[in-house]
C-alpha positions as CSV (number, residue, x, y, z in Angstrom):
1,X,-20.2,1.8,33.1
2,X,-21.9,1.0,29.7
3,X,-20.9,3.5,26.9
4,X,-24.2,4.7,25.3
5,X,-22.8,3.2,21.6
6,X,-25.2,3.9,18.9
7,X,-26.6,0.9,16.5
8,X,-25.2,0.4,13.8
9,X,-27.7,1.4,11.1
10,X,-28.7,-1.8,9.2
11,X,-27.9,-1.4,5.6
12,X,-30.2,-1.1,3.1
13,X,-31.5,-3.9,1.0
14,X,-30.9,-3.9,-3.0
15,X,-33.7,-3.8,-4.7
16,X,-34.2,-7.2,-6.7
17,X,-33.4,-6.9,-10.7
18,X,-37.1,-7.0,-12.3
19,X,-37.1,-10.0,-14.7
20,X,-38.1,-9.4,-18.0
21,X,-40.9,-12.0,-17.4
22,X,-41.7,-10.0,-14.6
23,X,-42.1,-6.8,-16.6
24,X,-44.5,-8.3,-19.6
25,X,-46.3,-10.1,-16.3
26,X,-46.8,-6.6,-14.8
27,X,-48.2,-5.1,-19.0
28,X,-50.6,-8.0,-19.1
29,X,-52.0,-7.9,-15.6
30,X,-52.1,-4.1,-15.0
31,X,-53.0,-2.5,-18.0
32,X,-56.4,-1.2,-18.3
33,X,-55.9,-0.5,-22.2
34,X,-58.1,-2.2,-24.8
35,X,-55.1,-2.4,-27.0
36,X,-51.3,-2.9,-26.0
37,X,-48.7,-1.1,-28.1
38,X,-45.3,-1.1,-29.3
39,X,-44.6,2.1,-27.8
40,X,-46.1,1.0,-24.1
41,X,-43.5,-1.7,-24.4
42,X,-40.5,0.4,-24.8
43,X,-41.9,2.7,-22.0
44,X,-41.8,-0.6,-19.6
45,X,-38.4,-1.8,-20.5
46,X,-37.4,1.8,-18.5
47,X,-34.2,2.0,-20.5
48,X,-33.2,-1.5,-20.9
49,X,-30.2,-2.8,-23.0
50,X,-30.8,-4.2,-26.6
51,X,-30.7,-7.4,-24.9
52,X,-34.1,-7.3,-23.4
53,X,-35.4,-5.5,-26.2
54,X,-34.5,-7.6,-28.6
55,X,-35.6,-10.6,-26.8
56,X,-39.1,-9.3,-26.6
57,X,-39.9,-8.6,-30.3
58,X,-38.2,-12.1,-31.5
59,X,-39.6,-14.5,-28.9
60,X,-43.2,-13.9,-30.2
61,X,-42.1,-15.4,-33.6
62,X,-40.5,-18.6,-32.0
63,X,-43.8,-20.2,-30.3
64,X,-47.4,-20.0,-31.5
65,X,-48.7,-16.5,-31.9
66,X,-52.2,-15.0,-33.7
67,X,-52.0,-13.8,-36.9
68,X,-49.8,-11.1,-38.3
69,X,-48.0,-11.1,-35.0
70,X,-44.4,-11.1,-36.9
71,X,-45.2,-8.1,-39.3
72,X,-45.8,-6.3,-35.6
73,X,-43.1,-7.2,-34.1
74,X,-40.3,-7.8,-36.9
75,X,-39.9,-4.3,-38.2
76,X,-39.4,-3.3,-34.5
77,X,-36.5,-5.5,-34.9
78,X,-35.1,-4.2,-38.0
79,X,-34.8,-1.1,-36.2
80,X,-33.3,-2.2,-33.0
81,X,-30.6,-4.5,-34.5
82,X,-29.6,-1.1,-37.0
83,X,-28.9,1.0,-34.3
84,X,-27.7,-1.4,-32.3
85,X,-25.4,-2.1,-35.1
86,X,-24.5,1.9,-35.5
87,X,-23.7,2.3,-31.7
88,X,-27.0,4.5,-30.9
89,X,-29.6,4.9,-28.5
90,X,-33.0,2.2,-28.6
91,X,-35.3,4.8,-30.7
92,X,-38.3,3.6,-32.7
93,X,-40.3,5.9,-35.3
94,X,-44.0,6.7,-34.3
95,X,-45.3,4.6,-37.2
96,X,-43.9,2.0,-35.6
97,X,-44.1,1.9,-32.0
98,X,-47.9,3.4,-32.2
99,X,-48.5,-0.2,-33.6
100,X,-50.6,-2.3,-30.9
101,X,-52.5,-5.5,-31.2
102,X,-55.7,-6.5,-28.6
103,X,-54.8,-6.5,-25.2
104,X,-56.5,-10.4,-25.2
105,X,-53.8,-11.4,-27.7
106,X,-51.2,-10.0,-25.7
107,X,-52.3,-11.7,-22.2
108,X,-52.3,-14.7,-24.4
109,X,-48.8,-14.3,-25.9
110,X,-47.5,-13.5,-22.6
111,X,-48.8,-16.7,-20.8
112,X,-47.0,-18.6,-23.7
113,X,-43.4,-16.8,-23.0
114,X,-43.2,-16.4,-19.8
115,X,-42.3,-19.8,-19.1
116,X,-40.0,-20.5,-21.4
117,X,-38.3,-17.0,-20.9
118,X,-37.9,-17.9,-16.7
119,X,-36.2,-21.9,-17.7
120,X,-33.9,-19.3,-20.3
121,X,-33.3,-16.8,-17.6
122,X,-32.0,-19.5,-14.9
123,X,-29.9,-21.4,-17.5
124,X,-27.4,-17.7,-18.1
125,X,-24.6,-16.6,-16.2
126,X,-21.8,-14.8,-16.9
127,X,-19.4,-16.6,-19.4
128,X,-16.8,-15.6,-21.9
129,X,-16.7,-11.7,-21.4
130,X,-13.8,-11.1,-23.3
131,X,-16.8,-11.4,-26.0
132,X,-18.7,-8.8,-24.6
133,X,-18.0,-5.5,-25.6
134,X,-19.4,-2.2,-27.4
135,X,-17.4,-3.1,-30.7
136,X,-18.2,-6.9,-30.6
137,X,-21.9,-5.6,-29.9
138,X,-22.3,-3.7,-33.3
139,X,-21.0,-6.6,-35.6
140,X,-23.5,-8.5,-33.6
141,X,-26.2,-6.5,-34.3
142,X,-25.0,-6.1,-37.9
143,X,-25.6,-10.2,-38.2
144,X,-29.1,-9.4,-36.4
145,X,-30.0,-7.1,-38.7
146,X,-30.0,-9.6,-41.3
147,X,-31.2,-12.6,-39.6
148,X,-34.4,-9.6,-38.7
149,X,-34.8,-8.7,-42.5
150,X,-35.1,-12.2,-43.3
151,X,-37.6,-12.7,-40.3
152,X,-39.8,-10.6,-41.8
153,X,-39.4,-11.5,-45.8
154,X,-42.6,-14.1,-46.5
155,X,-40.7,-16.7,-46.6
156,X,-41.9,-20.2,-45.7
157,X,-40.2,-21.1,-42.2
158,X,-38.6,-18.4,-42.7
159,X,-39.2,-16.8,-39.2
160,X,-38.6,-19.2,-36.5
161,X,-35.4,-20.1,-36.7
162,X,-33.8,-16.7,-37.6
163,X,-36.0,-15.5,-34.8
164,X,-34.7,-18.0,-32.2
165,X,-31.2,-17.3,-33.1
166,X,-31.9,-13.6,-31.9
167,X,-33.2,-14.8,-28.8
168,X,-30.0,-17.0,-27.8
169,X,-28.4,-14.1,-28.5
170,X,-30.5,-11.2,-26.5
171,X,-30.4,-13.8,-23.8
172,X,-26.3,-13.8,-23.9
173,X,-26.5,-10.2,-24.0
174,X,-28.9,-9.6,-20.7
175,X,-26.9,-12.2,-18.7
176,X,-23.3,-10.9,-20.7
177,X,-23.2,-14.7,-21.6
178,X,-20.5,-14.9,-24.4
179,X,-21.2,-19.0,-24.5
180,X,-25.4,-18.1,-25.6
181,X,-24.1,-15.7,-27.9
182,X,-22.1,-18.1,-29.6
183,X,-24.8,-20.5,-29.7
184,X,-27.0,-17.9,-31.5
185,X,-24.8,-17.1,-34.2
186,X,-24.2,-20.5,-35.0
187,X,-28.2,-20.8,-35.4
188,X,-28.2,-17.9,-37.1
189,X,-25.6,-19.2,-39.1
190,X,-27.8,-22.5,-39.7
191,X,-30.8,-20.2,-40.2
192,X,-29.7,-18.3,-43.0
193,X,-28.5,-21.8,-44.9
194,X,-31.7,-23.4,-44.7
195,X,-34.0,-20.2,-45.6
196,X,-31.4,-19.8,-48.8
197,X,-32.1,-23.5,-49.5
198,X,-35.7,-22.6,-49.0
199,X,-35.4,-19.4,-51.6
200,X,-33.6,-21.5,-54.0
201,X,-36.3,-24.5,-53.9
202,X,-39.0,-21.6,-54.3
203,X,-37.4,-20.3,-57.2
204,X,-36.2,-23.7,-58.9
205,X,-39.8,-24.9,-58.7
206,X,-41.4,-21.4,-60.0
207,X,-39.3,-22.0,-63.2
208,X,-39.8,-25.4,-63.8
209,X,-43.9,-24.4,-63.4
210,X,-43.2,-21.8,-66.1
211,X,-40.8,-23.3,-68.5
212,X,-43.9,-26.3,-68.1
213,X,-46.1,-24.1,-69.1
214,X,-44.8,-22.4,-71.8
215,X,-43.8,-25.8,-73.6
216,X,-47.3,-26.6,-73.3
């Protein structure tokens, strides 16, 4: 006789972890919105860590972007990378994250990331944890705080490679990659030398145009 054994219920399947590529994929293609704003970008990212937050506003800066897309995008930063820095919550002001720019741009700027943020995404895994955690966090986002002040400071080349020293490091953050978080404060590092070289230049030549002129 055959006992009357219920199956076994087949259990469920995980839901996949939404790439952040996926997410500004979803923005682009779904919304209906002439403009796309800072605030609708914090709403997608549902919670997210700094990591992905981070990663979003400095990217931008890295590769070709329309005009005045850094002044968008890098006090976002300055914001993110101080709380991150004090141990809080993401939170941006209104003044801030009511700022938007053209939904065309944005299409635009996404088709640009994306691919370089899925290469980025595959290249992570989990390395050198002993680096990860909440008090190693806020001295990192104490060094991003300043590499994001200097992002946004009109300074010539002044953006990109403070910029895409953030991103190694958001990226090590996401994945809880202690070897990209390494690599992006040694950019950083390299970042903040050449922009004071920069500044230096800048102010050598200003008072060689002056004292010129004067003796003139």
């Amino acid at each position: 006789m055959t006992d009357n054994i219920p199956p076994r219920p087949t259990p469920p399947i995980p839901p996949q972890k939404t790439s952040l590529a996926q997410v500004l994929r979803s923005i682009a293609d779904g919304s209906q919105d002439e403009r796309i704003s800072i605030r609708m970008l914090l709403e997608a990212m549902d919670g997210r860590a700094f990591g992905a937050l981070l990663l979003l506003f400095a990217l931008p800066n890295v590769l070709p972007a329309p005009p005045g897309t850094s002044g968008i995008l890098g006090l976002p930063l300055i914001f993110l990378t101080l709380q991150m820095m004090l141990g809080r919550d993401p939170w941006l002001p209104k003044v801030i994250a009511d700022r938007s720019m053209p939904r065309t741009g944005f299409v635009s700027l996404v088709d640009r990331i994306n691919p370089w943020l899925d290469r980025a995404e595959k290249l992570t895994a989990p390395r050198l944890q002993s680096l990860m955690n909440d008090r190693t966090e806020q001295i990192i986002g104490g060094f991003c705080l300043i590499l994001a002040i200097v992002l946004v400071l009109p300074i010539p080349l002044g953006n990109m490679m403070p910029s895409f020293a953030i991103c190694l490091i958001a990226l090590g953050l996401l994945a809880r990659d202690g070897l990209w978080v390494l690599a992006g404060l040694l950019t950083g590092v390299a970042s903040l030398v050449i922009v004071s070289g920069v500044v230096y230049a800048l102010i050598k030549a200003a008072l060689f145009i002056i004292m010129k002129a004067f003796a003139g």
